[in-house]
N, C-alpha and C positions, 0 to 999 in steps of 0.2 A: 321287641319284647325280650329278646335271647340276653342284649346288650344292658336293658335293664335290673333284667334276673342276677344276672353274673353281678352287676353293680352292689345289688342288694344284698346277695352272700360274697361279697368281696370280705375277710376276715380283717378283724383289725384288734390291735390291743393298749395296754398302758403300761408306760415305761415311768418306772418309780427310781427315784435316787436320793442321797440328800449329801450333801458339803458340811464338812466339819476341818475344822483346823490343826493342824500337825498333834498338838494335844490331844485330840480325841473329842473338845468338846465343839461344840455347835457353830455352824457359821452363819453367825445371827447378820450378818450383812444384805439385806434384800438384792439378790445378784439375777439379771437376765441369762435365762438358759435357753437357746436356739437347737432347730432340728435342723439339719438338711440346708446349712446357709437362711435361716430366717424364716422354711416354709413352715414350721411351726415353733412358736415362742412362748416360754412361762417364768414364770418369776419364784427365787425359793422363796420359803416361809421363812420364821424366824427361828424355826429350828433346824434350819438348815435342811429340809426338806423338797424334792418335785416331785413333780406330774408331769407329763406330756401324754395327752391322750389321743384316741382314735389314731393312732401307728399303723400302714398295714404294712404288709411283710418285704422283706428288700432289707440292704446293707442302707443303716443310716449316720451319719456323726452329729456327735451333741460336741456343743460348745457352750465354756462359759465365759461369760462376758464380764469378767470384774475389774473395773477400774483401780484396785487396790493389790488384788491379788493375781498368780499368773497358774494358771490352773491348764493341764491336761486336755489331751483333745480326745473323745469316747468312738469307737467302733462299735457299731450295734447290729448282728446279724440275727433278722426274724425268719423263720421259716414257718410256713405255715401250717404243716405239723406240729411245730414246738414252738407254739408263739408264746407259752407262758416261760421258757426256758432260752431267753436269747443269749447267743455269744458274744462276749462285750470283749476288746482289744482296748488298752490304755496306751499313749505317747503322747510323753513332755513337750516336743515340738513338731511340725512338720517332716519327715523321714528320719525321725528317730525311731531306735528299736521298741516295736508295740509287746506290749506284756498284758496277757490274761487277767482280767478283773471276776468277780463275782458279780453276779445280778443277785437282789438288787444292789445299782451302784451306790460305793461309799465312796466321795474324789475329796482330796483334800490338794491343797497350794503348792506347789513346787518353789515357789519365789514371792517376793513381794517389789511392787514397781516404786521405783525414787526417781522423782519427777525434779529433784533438786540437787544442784549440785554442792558437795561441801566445801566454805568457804575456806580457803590454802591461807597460811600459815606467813609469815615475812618471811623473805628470801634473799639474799644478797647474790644468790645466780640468776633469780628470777629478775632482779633490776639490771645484770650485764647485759639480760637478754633484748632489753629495751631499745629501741634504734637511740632516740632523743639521748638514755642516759652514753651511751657508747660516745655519740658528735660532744659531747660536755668532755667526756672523758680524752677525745684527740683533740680537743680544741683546747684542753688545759693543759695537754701535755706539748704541745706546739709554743705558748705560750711560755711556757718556761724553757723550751730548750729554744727560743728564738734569740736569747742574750747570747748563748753561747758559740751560735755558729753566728753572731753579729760582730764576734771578738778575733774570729778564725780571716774574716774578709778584709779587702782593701780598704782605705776611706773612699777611691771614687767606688766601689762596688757598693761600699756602705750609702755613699749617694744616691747608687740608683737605685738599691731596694729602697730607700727612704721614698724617694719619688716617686716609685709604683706604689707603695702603700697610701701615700696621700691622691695618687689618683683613683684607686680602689674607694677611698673615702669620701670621693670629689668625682661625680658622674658628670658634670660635665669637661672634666678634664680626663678622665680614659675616652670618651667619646674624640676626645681632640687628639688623642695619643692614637687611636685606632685610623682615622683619617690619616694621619702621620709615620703609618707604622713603616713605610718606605725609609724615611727620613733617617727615622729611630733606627734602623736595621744597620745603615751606613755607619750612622755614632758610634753606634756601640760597637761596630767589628773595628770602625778607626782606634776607639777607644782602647779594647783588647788588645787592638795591634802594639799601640801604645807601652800599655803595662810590659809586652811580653818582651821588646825592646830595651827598656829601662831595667827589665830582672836580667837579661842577659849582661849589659852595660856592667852592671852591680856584680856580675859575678865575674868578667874581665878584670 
C-alpha cells in the first residue's frame, strides 16, 4: 500500500515550448520533439508550439528532431518544490557551452541541413587530376619526342627498336623473343661489341 500511496502523490507537471525561426516568426514545420531519448514524444503545432505532459521531477533533455533544420539540445531541471519554475540549459551540439534559456522554452535553428551537393564548375586542374587524362598526356608527349631520339641512334639501333616495336604489335612474336631471350642477350652484346669497335677504328 506504502508503494502505491507514494505512486499516487508522485508530482508531475507540463513542459510547454514553441519553435520559431531566426525571424521571430512561427515554425509552422510539424517537427518530432522527444523527452529523455524517446521516453516521451509530441509533435509541434503549426504555430510552432509543445506540450510534453505528465513530467515528473529529475534532469531531463528534449530534443528536436527536424529533418530540415538543426536545432539545440534543452536541459531541463524539475524539482519538486519548483516544478512550475524549471531550470532549462541550452547547447548547439553535444559538449558545447550550455547557456540559460527562459521557461517557457522559445528554440529557434542554429543551421539548416543540405543534403546536396553543389554542382562544380569546368576546371582545367580538375581534368590534370584525372589518371586517363594524364596516360593521354605522356602517351602524346612520347609520341612526339620519339622522332627525335629515333634521329640521335644508329641504323642497327634504329633496327632493333623497330623490331621490338613490331614485336610489342605481334604477340606472337615477343612470345618467341621471350623463349629466345638467351639468344637475343648474346646478339645484341656481339652487336654492341661490334659498333664500339668500328667508332674506335673511325676515330684511328
Amino acid at each position: 500500500m506504502s508503494c502505491m500511496d507514494s505512486a499516487a502523490q508522485q508530482v508531475t507537471t507540463t513542459l510547454e515550448g514553441r519553435l520559431e525561426f531566426p525571424d521571430k516568426t512561427p515554425f509552422n514545420i510539424t517537427t518530432r520533439i522527444s523527452l529523455n531519448n524517446a521516453e516521451y514524444t509530441t509533435y509541434s503545432r503549426s504555430d510552432g508550439s509543445f506540450v510534453i505532459y505528465n513530467v515528473p521531477p529529475g534532469i531531463h533533455q528534449i530534443d528536436i528532431h527536424s529533418p530540415s533544420h538543426h536545432f539545440g539540445q534543452v536541459k531541463v531541471q524539475l524539482l519538486e518544490e519548483s516544478m512550475d519554475a524549471p531550470k532549462c540549459l541550452e547547447y548547439t551540439y553535444p559538449g558545447a557551452v550550455k547557456n540559460p534559456i527562459k521557461y517557457p522554452l522559445v528554440l529557434t535553428p542554429y543551421a539548416t541541413y543540405d543534403y546536396f551537393e553543389p554542382k562544380r564548375g569546368f576546371s582545367i586542374f580538375g581534368l590534370l587530376k584525372n589518371p586517363m587524362v594524364l596516360m593521354m598526356l605522356v602517351s602524346a608527349g612520347l609520341m612526339m619526342g620519339m622522332p627525335k631520339l629515333m634521329e640521335n641512334l644508329d641504323p642497327e639501333e634504329k633496327e632493333v627498336m623497330r623490331k621490338q616495336m613490331q614485336a610489342q604489335s605481334n604477340p606472337t612474336e615477343m612470345l618467341s623473343q621471350m623463349f629466345n631471350m638467351g639468344g637475343n642477350e648474346d646478339s645484341a652484346a656481339d652487336s654492341a661489341k661490334s659498333r664500339r669497335e668500328r667508332r674506335r677504328a673511325k676515330k684511328d
